[in-house]
C-alpha positions as CSV (number, residue, x, y, z in Angstrom):
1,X,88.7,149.7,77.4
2,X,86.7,148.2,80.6
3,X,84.8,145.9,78.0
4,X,87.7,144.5,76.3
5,X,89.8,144.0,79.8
6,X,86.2,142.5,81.1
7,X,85.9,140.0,78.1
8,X,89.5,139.0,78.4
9,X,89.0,138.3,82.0
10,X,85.9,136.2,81.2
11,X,87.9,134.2,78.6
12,X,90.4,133.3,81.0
13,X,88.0,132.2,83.3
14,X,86.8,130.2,80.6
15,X,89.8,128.5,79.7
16,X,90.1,127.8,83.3
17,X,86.8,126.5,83.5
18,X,87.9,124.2,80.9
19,X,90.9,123.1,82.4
20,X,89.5,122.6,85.9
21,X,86.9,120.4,84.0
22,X,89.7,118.3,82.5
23,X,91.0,118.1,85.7
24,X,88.2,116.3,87.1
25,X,88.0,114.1,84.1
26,X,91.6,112.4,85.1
27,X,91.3,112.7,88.8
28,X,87.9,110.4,88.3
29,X,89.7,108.2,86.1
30,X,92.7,107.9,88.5
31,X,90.2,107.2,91.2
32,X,89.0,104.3,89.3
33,X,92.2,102.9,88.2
34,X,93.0,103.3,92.5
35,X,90.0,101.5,93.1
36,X,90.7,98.5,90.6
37,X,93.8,98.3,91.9
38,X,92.6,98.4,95.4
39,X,90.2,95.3,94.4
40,X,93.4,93.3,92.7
41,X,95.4,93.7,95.9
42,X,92.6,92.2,98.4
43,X,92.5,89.0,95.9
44,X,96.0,88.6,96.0
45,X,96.0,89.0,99.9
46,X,93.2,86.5,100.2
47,X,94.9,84.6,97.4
48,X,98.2,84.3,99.6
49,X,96.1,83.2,103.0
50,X,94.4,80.4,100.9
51,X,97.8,78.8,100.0
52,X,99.4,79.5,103.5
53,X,95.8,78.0,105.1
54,X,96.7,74.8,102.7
55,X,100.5,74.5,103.7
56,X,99.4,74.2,106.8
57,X,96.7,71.8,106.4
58,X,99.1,70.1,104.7
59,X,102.0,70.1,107.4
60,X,99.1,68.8,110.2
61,X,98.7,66.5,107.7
62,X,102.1,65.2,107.5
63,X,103.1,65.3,110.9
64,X,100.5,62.9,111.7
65,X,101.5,60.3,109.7
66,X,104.9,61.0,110.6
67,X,103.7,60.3,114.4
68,X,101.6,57.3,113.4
69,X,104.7,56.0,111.8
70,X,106.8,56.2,114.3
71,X,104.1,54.4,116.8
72,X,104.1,51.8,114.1
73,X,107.8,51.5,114.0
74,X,107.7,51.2,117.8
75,X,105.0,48.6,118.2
76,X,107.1,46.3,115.6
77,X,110.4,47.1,117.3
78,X,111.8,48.5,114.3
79,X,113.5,51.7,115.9
């Protein structure tokens, strides 16, 4: 009776050997996926900062002209 409660027991742990292994399968998987993500996200980030870095070129650039313009407008009396 001891042998067949002993090999039950040892089938069970077995199974949840198995199981545990799976386990460990997906939760490495997930951790890659996390990771990938994780990657995707700090390109987007740096992504975002690239355009806002070029709006703001972009706005120096424009309110310099603006101010040469006006100096210009001033200088010919136009304003």
């Amino acid at each position: 009776m001891t042998e067949k409660i002993d090999n039950i027991i040892i089938e069970h742990l077995k199974a949840i050997r198995a199981e545990i292994a799976e386990v460990k399968a997906d939760t490495s998987d997930i951790k890659q996926r996390l990771h990938s993500m994780d990657t995707s996200i700090v390109e987007l980030r740096r992504s975002d900062v690239h355009q806002y870095e070029d709006a703001a070129r972009l706005q120096v650039a424009l309110d310099k002209m603006l101010d040469r313009i006006q100096r210009i407008e001033r200088r010919l009396e136009l304003s």
